[in-house]
TORGUMAR-169943 format. One line per 8 residues: their letters; for each residue x, y, z of C-alpha. Coordinates in steps of 0.05 Angstrom, whole numbers, plus 32768, in hexadecimal, padded with zeros to 4 digits. Layout:
N
a = X,Y,Z ~ ...
END
This chain:
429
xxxxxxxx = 7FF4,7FC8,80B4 ~ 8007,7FB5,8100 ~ 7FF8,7FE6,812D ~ 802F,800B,8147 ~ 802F,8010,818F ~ 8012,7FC5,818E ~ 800C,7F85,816F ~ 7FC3,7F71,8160
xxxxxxxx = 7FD6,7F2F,8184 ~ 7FEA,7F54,81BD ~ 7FA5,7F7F,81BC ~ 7F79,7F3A,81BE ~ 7F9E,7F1D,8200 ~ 7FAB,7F5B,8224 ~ 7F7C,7F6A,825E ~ 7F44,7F9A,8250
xxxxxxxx = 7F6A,7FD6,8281 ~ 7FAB,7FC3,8257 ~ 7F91,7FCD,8218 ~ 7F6A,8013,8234 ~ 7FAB,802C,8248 ~ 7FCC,8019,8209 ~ 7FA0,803F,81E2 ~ 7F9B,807D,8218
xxxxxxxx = 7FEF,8070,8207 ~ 7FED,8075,81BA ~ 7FC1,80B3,81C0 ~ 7FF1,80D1,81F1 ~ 8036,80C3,81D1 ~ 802E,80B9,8181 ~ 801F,80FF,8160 ~ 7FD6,80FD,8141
xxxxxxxx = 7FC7,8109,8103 ~ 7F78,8113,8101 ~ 7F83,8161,80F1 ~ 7FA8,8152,80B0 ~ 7F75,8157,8077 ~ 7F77,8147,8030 ~ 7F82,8176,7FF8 ~ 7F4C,8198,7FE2
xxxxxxxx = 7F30,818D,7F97 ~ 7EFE,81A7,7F66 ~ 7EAD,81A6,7F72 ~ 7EB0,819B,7F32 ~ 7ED1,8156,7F27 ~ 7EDD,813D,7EE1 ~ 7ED6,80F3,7ECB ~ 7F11,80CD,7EDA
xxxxxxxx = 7F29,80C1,7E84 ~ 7F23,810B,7E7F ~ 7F5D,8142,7E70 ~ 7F43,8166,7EAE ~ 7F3F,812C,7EDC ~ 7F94,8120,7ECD ~ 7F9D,8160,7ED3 ~ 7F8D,8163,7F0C
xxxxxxxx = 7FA1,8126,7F2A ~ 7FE9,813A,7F10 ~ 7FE2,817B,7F3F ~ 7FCB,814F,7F7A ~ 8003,8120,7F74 ~ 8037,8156,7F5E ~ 804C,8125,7F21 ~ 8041,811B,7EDF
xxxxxxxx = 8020,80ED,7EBB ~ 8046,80BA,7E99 ~ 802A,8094,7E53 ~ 8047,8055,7E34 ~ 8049,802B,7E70 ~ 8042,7FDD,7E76 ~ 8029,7FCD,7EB3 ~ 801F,7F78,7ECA
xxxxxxxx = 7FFC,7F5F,7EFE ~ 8018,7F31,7F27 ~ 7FEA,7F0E,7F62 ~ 8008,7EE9,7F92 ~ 8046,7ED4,7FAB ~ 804C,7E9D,7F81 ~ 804B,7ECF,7F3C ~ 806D,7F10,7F5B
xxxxxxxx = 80A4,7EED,7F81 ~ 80C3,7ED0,7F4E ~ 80B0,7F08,7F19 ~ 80D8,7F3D,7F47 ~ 811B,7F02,7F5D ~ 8125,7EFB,7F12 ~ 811F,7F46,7F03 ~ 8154,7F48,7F32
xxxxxxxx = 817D,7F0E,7F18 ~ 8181,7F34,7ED7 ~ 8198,7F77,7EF9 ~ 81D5,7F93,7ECB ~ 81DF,7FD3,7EF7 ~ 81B6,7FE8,7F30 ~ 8183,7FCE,7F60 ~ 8158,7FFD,7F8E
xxxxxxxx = 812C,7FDA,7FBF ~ 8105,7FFD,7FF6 ~ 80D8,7FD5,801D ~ 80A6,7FDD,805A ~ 80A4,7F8E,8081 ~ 80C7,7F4F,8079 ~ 80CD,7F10,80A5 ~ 8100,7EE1,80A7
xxxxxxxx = 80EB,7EB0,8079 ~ 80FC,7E8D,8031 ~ 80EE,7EC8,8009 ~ 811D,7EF3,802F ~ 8151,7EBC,802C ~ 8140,7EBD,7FDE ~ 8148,7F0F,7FD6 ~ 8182,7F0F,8000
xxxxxxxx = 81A7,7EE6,7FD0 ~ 8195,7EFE,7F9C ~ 81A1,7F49,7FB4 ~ 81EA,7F2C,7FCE ~ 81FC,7F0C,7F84 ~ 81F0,7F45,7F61 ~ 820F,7F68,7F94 ~ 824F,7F43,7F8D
xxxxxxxx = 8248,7F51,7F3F ~ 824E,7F9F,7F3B ~ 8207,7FAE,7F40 ~ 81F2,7FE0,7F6B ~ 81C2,7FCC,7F95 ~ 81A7,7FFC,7FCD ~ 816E,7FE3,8004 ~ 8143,800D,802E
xxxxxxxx = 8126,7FE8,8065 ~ 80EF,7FFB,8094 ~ 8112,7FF9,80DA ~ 80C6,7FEE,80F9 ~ 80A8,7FB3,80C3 ~ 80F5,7F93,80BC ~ 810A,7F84,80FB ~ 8104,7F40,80F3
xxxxxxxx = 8126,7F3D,80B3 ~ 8160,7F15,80C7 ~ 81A6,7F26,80DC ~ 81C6,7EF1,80B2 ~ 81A2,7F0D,8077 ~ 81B9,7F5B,8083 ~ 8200,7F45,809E ~ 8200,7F1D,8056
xxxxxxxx = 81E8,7F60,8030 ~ 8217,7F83,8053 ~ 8253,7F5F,803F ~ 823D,7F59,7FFA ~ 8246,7F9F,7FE9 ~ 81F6,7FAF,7FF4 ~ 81EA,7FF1,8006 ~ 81B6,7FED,803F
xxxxxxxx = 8199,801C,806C ~ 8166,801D,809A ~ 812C,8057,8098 ~ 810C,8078,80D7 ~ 8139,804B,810C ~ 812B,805E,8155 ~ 8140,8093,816E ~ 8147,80A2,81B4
xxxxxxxx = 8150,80F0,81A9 ~ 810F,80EA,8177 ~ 80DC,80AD,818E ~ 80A5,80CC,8169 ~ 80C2,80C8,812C ~ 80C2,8083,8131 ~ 8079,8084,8128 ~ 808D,8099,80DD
xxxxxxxx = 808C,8061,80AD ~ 80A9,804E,8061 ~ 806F,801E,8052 ~ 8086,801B,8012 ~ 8093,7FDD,7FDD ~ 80C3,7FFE,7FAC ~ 80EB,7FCD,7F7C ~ 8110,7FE7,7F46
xxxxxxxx = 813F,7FCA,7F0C ~ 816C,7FE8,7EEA ~ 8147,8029,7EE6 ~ 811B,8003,7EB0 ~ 80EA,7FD7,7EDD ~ 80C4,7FE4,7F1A ~ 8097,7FBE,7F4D ~ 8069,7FD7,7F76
xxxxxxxx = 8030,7FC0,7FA3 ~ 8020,7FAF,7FE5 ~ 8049,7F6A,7FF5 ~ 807D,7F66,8022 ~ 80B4,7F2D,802C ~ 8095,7EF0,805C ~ 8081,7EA7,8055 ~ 8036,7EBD,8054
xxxxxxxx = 8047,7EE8,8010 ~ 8066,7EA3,7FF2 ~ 802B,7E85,7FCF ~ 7FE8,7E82,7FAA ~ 7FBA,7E9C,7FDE ~ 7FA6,7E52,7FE4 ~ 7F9B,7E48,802F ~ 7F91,7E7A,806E
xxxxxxxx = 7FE2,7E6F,807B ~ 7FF2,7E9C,8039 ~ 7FD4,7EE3,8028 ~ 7FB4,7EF9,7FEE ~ 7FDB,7F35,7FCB ~ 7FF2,7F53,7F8F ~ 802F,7F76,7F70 ~ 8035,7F9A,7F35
xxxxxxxx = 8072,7FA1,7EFE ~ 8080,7FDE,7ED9 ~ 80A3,7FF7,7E96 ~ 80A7,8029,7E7E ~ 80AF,8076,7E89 ~ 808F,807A,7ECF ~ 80C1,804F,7EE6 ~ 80F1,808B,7EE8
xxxxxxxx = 80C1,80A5,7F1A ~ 80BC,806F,7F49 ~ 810D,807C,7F41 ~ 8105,80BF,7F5C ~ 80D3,80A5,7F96 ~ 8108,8076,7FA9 ~ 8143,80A5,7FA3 ~ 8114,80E0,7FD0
xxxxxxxx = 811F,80A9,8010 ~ 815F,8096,7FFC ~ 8175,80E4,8008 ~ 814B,80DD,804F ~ 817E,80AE,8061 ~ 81BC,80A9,8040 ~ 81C3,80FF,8028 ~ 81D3,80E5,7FE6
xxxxxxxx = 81A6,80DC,7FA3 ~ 81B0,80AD,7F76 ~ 81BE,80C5,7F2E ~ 81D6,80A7,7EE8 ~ 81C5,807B,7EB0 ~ 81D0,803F,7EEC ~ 818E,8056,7F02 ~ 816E,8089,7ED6
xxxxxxxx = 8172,8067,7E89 ~ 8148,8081,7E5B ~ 810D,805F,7E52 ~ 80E3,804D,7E15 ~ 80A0,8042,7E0B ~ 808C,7FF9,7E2B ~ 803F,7FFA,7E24 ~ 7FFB,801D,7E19
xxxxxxxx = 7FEE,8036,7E65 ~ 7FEE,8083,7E80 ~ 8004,807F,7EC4 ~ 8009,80AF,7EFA ~ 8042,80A3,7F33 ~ 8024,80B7,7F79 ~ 8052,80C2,7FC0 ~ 803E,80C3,7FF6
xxxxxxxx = 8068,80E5,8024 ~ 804C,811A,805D ~ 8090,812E,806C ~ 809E,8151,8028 ~ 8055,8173,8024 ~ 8016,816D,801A ~ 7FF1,812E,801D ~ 7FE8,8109,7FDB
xxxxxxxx = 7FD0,80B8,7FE7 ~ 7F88,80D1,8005 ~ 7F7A,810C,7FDD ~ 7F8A,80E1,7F9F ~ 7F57,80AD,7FB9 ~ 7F2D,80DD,7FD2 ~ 7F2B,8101,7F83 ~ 7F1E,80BE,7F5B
xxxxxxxx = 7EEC,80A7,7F90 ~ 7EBD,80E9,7F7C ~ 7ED0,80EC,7F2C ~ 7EB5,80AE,7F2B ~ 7E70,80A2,7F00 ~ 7E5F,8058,7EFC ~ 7E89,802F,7F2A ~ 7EB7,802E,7F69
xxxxxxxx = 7EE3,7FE8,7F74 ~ 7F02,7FDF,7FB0 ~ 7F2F,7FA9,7FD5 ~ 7F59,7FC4,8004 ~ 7F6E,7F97,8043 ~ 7F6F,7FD4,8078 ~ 7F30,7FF8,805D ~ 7F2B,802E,809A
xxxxxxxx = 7F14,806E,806C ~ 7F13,80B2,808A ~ 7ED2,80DD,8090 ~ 7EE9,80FE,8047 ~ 7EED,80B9,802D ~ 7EA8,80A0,8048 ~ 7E88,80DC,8034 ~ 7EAF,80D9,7FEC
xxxxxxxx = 7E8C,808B,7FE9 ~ 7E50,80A5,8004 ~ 7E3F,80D6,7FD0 ~ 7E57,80AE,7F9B ~ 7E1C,807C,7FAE ~ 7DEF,80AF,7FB1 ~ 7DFA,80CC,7F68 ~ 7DF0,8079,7F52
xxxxxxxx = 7E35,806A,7F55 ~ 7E42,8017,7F5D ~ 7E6C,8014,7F9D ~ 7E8E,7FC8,7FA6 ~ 7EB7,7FBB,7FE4 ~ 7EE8,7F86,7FEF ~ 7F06,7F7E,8035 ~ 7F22,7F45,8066
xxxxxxxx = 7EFF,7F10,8087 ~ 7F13,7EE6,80C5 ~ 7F53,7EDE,80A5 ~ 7F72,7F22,80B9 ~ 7FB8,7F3D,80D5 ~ 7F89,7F73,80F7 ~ 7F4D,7F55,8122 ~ 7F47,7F9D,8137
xxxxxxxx = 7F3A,7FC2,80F6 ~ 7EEC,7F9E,80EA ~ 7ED5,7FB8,812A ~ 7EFA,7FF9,8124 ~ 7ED1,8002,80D4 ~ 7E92,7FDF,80E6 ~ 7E62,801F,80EC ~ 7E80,8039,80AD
xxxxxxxx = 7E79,7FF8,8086 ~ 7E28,7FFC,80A6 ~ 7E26,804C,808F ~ 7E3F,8032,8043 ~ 7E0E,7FEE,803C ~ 7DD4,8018,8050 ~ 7DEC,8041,801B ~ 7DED,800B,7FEC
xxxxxxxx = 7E2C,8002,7FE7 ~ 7E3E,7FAD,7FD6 ~ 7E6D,7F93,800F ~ 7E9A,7F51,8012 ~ 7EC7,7F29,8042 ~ 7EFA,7F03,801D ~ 7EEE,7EC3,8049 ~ 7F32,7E96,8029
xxxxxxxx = 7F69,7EB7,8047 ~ 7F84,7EFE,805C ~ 7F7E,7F2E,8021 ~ 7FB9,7F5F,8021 ~ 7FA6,7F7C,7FDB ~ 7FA1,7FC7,7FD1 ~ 7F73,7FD3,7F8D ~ 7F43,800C,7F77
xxxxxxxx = 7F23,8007,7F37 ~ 7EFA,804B,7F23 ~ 7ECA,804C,7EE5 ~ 7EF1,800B,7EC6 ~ 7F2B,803A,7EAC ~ 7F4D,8059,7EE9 ~ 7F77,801C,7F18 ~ 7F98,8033,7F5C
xxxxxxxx = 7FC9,8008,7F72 ~ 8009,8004,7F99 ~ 8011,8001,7FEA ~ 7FED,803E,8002 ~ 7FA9,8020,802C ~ 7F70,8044,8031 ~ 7F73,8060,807B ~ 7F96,8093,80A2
xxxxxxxx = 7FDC,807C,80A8 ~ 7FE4,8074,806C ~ 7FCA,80BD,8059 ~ 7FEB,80DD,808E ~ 802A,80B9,80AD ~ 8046,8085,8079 ~ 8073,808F,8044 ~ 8044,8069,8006
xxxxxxxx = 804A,8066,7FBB ~ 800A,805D,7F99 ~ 8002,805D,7F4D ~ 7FC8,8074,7F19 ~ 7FB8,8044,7EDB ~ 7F90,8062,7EA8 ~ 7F83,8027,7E82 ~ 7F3E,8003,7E71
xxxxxxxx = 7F59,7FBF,7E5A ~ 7F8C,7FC8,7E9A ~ 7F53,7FD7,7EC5 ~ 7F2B,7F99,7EAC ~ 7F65,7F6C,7EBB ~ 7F5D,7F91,7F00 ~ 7F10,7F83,7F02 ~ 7F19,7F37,7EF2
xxxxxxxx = 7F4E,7F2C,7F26 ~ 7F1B,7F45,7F59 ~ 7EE2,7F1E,7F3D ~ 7F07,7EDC,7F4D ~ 7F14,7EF4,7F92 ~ 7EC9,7F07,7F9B ~ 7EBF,7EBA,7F93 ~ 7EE3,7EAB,7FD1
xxxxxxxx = 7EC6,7EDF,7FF1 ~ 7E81,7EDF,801D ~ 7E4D,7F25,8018 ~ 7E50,7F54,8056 ~ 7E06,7F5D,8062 ~ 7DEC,7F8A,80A8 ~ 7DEC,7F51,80DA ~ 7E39,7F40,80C9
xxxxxxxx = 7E45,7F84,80DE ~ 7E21,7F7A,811D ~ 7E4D,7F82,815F ~ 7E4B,7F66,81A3 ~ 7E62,7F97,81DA ~ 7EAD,7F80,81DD ~ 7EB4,7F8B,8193 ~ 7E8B,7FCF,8193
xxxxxxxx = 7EBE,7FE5,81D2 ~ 7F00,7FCF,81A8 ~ 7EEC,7FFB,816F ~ 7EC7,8037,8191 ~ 7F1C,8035,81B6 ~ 7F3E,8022,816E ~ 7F1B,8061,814E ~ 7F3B,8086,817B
xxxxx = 7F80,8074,8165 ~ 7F69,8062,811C ~ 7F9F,8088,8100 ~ 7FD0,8067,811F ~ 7FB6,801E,80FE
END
């Protein structure tokens, strides 16, 4: 995610005394969060298919788990798009959509109508949009919502009696039919999400549909920041049906947000990472762990745990973030950890894949904002054959991607400077 007192574009062509006093700014005027910590958890940690291990994943994330569940991966653009515009389509009586960033571009024209038709049908259709990642959404497209009948509100607007809170994002991709199906993940609405991943112009991601019980709890997530701005809650068969059983996966719902507690995205990561016994898989496009996190990887190589890490190349929204992780991608290969640059395009995927049975996924990154400041929604997939699917999707991505041996990780005094100043404001990334 952009940073939020700058652009990354603005970072490479400021001056070096402009981009000093930008960051001597962000440590100044955005609260810090390097004192939270994550929630503490056994010494004794159980593997992750064990009664033990749920239980006590259910008491990190304060939810239970949910079995039953079909859950379909979509990668790309060019699958979820028209996966979630047709889900839509078919709406009978409510849509709930909270999302994080969108650009003015085809796909917003696309969800815009489609939000507007069902709109002008009876549905009820009620949007949350990010006032920091949606600016540029489009006035033509909200003025269209508007008049529709969409009910559409704006979360964590500035505030001139409040500018901190500004710093205090929904990062969220929340998509729900019906009260029956659900999408998650990390995409948001742009012309870079609109494709196969096929050239550096269009992003490599993945979204997830889900049936089933647990979509009643991604209802709930919804309806918790649809309180936080509107002081009303959502209730009814329109959006809480009941559900049947849809497939063969236990999954755990996971929100993230710091205002209502205590933190659950890291110390969820944090627990699989150190349960695990064979293998850690991860592709995450901001990979900026904190100190528990290395040290959670760190001793997970040492007991013989496989550690296999997936992370942009050249292609990146964030020049910033390799020079900011570089020492802690060196502590990990000397560790023995296996490293990769994805060299095709800009990978925006957000995967974990623990002992081939336990999948994270949804649009909580592995770094500090995301522990600390966002508003997330990650999920838990206890399934093997789910997690295989999971394992094969990165496999083909390995294959456009390049190893990360100690000379890549090499820098020359300009990039050492940038990140010795972006580790300063990490959690603000």
């Amino acid at each position: 995610m952009t940073a939020m007192l700058f652009s990354m574009a603005e970072w490479g062509k400021s001056s070096f005394l402009h981009r000093l006093l930008l960051v001597i700014a962000a440590q100044l005027c955005l609260p810090s969060c390097v004192f939270h910590r994550l929630q503490p958890v056994p010494v004794d940690l159980p593997a992750v298919t064990s009664t033990a291990f749920a239980a006590t994943a259910s008491q990190l994330a304060r939810e239970t788990w949910r079995e039953n569940n079909q859950v379909t991966t979509l990668a790309n653009g060019g699958h979820f798009f028209p996966a979630m515009l047709k889900a839509m389509k078919d709406a009978k009586h409510s849509i709930t959509w909270e999302n994080f960033v969108a650009v003015e571009s085809q796909p917003v024209a696309d969800f815009t109508q489609v939000l507007c038709e069902r709109a002008a049908a009876g549905v009820k259709v009620h949007v949350i949009l990010d006032h920091y990642g949606c600016c540029t959404f489009g006035d033509r497209y909200l003025d269209a919502m508007k008049k529709a009948g969409v009910e559409l509100h704006w979360y964590s607007p500035w505030r001139l009696h409040h500018p901190l809170g500004y710093n205090h994002r929904t990062h969220r991709r929340l998509l729900i039919i019906d009260g029956k199906t659900a999408f998650i993940g990390g995409a948001g609405l742009a012309y870079a999400w609109d494709g196969h991943a096929e050239d550096p112009s269009r992003w490599r991601d993945t979204m997830y549909q889900l049936e089933g019980p647990v979509v009643a709890d991604l209802q709930r997530t919804f309806n918790d920041n649809w309180h936080e701005v509107t002081r009303t809650t959502l209730e009814g068969q329109a959006y809480f049906p009941k559900l049947s059983a849809a497939g063969h996966s236990r999954v755990l719902n996971i929100p993230g947000s710091n205002q209502d507690g205590a933190e659950t995205i890291g110390s969820l990561f944090r627990f699989a990472i150190r349960s695990a016994r064979s293998s850690i898989v991860i592709s995450h496009a901001y990979f900026i762990p904190t100190r528990a996190i290395e040290k959670a990887l760190l001793d997970a190589l040492a007991r013989g745990v496989r550690v296999e890490i997936l992370v942009p190349g050249k292609h990146t929204d964030m020049p910033l973030c390799p020079c900011v992780t570089a020492p802690v991608l060196r502590r990990l290969l000397k560790a023995g950890a296996q490293l990769h640059r994805f060299d095709a395009c800009m990978m925006h995927g957000k995967l974990v894949v623990i002992d081939d049975q336990l999948s994270i996924i949804g649009s909580g990154n592995i770094d500090p904002r995301s522990f600390f400041i966002n508003d997330e929604n990650n999920v838990f997939v206890l399934c093997a054959s789910f997690a295989q699917e999971q394992l094969k999707m990165h496999a083909k991505d390995l294959e456009r991607s390049s190893p990360i041996d100690p000379t890549a990780l090499k820098q020359r005094p300009l990039e050492w400077l940038k990140g010795a100043l972006g580790r300063l404001v990490k959690h603000q990334l």
